[in-house]
N, C-alpha and C positions, 0 to 999 in steps of 0.2 A: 226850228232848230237847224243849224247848220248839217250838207250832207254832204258825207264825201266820199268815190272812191275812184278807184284805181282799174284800169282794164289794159291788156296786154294783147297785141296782134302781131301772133307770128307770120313769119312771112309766107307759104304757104296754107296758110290756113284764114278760112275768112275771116271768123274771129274769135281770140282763142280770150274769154273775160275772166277777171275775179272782181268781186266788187262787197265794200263793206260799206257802214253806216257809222257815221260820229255823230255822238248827241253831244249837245256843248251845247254853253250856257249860250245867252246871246254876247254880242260882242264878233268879234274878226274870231273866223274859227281856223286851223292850219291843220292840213290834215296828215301830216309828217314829217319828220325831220329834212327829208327833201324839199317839199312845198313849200315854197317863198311866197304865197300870197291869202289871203283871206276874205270871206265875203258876209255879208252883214245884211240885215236891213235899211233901207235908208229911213230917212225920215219927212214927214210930209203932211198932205192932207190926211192918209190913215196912219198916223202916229209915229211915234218914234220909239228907241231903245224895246220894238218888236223883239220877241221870242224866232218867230216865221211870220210867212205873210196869210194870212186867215182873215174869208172875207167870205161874207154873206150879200148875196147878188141874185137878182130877178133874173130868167129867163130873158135873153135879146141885151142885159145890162152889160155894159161895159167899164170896165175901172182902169184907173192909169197909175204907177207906183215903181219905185225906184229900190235898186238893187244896189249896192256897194260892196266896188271889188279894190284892196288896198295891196298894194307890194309891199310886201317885206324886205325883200333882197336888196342887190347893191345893182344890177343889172334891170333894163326896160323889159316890158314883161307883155306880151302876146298870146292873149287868149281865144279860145271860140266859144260862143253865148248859144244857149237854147234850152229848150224846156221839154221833161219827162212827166209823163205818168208813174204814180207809185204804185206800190204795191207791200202789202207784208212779207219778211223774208222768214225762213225756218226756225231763224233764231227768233222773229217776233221782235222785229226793228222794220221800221220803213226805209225799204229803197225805193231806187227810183229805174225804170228802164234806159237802156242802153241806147247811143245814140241810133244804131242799126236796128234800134228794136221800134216798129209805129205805134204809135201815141194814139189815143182816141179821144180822152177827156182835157186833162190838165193840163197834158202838155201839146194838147190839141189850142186850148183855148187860149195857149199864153203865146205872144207876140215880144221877143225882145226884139228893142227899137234898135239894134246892131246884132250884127251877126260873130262880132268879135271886139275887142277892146284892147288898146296899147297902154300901160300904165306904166308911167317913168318910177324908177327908185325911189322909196321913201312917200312914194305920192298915192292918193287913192282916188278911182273914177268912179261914179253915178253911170250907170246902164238902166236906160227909162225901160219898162215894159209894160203893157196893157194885158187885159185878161178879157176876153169879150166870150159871155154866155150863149150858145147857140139857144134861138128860138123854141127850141124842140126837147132844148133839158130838160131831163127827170129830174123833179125834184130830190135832196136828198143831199150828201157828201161824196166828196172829192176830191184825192190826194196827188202829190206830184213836186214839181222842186223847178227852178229856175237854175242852171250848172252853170258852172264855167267851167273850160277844158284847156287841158294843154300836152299833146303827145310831143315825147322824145323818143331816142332812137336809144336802145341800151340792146347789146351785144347783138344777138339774132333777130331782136323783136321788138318794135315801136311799142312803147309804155305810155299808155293815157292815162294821168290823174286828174281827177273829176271834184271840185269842188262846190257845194250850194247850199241853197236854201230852200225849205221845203215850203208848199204849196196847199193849203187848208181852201176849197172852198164849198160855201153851203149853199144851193141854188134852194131858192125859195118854194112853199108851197107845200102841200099836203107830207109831213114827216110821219113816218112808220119805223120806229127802234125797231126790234124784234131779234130776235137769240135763240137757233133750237139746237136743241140734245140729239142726237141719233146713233144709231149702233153702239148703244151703251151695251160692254160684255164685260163678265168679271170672269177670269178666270181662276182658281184656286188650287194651290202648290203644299201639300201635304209635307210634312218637318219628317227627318229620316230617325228622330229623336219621338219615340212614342211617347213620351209626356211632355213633351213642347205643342204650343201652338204653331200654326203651320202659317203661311204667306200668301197674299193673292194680289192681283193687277186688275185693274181697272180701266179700261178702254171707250172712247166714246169720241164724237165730232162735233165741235160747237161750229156752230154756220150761223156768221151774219145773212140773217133773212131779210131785213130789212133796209132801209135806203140811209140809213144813219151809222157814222160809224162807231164802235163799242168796244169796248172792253169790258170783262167781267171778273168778279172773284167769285170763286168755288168753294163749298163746302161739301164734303165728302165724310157720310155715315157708313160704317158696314156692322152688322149685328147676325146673331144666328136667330134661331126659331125665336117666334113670341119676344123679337127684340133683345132677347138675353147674350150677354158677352158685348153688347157694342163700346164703339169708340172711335173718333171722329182722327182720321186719315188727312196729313198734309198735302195740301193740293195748291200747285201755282196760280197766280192769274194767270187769264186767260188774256194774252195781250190784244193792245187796241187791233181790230179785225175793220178794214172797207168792206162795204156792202158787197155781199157774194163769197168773199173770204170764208174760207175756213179753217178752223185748226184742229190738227191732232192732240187728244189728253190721254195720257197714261202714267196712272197713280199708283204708285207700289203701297200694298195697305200689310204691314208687321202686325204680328200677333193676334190672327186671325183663328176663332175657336173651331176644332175639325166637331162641330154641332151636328154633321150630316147637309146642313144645307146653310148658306150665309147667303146674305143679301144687302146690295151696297144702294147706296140713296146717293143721289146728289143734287146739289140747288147751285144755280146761278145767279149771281148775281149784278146786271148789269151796272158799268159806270160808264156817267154819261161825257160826250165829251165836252171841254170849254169852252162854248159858241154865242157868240152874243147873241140874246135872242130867249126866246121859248125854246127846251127839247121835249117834247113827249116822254112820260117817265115809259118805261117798264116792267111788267112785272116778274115776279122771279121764276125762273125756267127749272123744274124739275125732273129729272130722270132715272128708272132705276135698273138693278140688272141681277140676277142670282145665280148662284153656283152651285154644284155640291162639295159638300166638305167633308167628305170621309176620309175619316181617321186613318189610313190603310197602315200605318205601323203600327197604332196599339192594337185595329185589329189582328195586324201579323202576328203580333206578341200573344195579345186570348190565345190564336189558335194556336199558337207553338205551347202554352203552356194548355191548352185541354187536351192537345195532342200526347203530351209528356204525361198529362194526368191521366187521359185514358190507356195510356200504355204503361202506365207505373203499374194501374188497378189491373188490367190483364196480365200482365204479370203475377202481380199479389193471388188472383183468381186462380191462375196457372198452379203456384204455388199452392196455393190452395186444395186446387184439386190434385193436383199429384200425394199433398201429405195425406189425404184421403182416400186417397187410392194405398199409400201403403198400409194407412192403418187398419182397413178392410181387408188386405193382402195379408197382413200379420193377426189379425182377428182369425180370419179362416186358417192359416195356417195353426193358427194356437186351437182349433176349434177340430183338427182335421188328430195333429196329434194328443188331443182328448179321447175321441173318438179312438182311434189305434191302441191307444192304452187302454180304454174301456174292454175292449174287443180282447185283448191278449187274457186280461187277467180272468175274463170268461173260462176262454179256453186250455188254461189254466188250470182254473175249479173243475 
């Protein structure tokens, strides 16, 4: 797939970059309403109307294969050729490094046969380039891009847009997928609504361990005790990862029961990539993580109403004893002037 972007060096500064990624179909890809030229595959011994160029090669092998850059514009057209390594970006799109940035693999290994290219109006040129495997490659996958560049001068800072085609290749020999889970935590967010279900987050790091590169989909459980309340949480793929990559996941899980304790599962699933040849399957990568989930508003709510109940009932008690108090107050007084009258009509007789 075509890749393209743009980097900006201010004049003090050594380099100041932005840089994004176009997926486009195959065909001349453009990578802005500025960008008057496009770049393809060509076609040859390894095919034609390519996607990118993706190639499975021995250790010490060398391949040779052609790059096509067309102008669009009305003006001749001056570029500079060379080859990056890639990498995944935050967003989980492959870039490619920067020309200031050094290469070790892909864009170690690729050779264009020019360091630059003139292409007339309306006209499109072949840029041959070879890719030659060191001796000493690890088996496995390896990404990267073939560019063409072209800096202008716009106001205080030279504007480089960066146009290519990405760079797939699989060095032969012992393949190992492999996908793990780690620092799986769920955290759990209590609803201020004591009869609501409350919210939780789901955190974890999938790491390409092995020499293949992958992509996976996820499936995310979370349930309270003995399983009860669950229900399965939307979770994105996990985009295609080069070997050593890793990505951050964080899955927001709604309507999570405050059970006292919840517990979230997940499974991976890798997909493998389009490589001619054998890939080694893998199998599916599980992690889990628990939290507590206390209810703290319904418990606020008990307590505010046993609070209210045990203060209702002391009261009522209070009352209680107080009308008991007077009716012993008024017994003995009714018992005292008994007494006094008794006493009189004695003394009386």
């Amino acid at each position: 797939m075509p890749v393209t972007l743009r980097t900006a060096r201010a004049a003090l500064a050594c380099v100041l970059a932005a840089t994004g990624l176009l997926l486009a179909a195959p065909g001349p890809a453009v990578a802005d309403d500025s960008t008057t030229w496009g770049v393809r595959t060509g076609s040859g011994d390894q095919g034609g109307d390519r996607e990118n160029f993706s190639y499975t090669l021995d250790p010490g092998e060398r391949l040779d294969d052609v790059l096509v850059v067309a102008n669009h514009g009305d003006a001749p057209l001056d570029l500079d050729v060379y080859a990056a390594d890639g990498y995944t970006t935050d967003a989980g799109q492959l870039d490619v490094r920067t020309r200031d940035e050094a290469s070790e693999e892909v864009g170690a290994w690729l050779t264009p046969g020019a360091a630059s290219v003139r292409v007339e109006p309306g006209a499109s040129a072949d840029v041959p380039f070879s890719i030659t495997v060191p001796d000493n490659a690890t088996p496995g996958d390896y990404a990267g891009a073939i560019v063409t560049s072209r800096t202008q001068a716009e106001q205080s800072a030279d504007v480089e847009t960066r146009l290519g085609v990405r760079v797939f290749a699989r060095v032969a020999g012992d393949l190992a997928p492999s996908l793990t889970v780690t620092g799986a935590h769920l955290d759990y967010h209590d609803s201020p609504n004591p009869f609501a279900a409350g919210d939780a987050t789901l955190t974890y790091t999938v790491r390409n361990t092995g020499n293949v590169r992958l992509a996976a989909g996820q499936q995310v459980h979370v349930a309270g005790p003995f399983g009860w309340f669950g229900h399965d949480a939307q979770a994105a793929d996990v985009p295609e990862l080069l070997p050593g990559e890793t990505w951050q996941v964080s899955v927001p899980v709604d309507g999570v029961a405050p059970a006292f304790r919840a517990a979230a599962h997940v499974v991976l699933t890798a997909q493998l990539p389009a490589v001619a040849g054998q890939t080694p399957g893998v199998a599916p990568v599980e992690s889990s993580a628990t939290a507590v989930a206390v209810p703290w508003a319904l418990l606020a709510l008990i307590l505010a109403l046993a609070a209210a109940v045990w203060v209702a009932l002391g009261r009522r008690r209070a009352r209680a004893r107080r009308e008991a108090a007077r009716v012993s107050a008024a017994v003995a007084q009714a018992l005292r002037e008994r007494d006094e009258a008794t006493d009189g009509t004695r003394v009386t007789a």
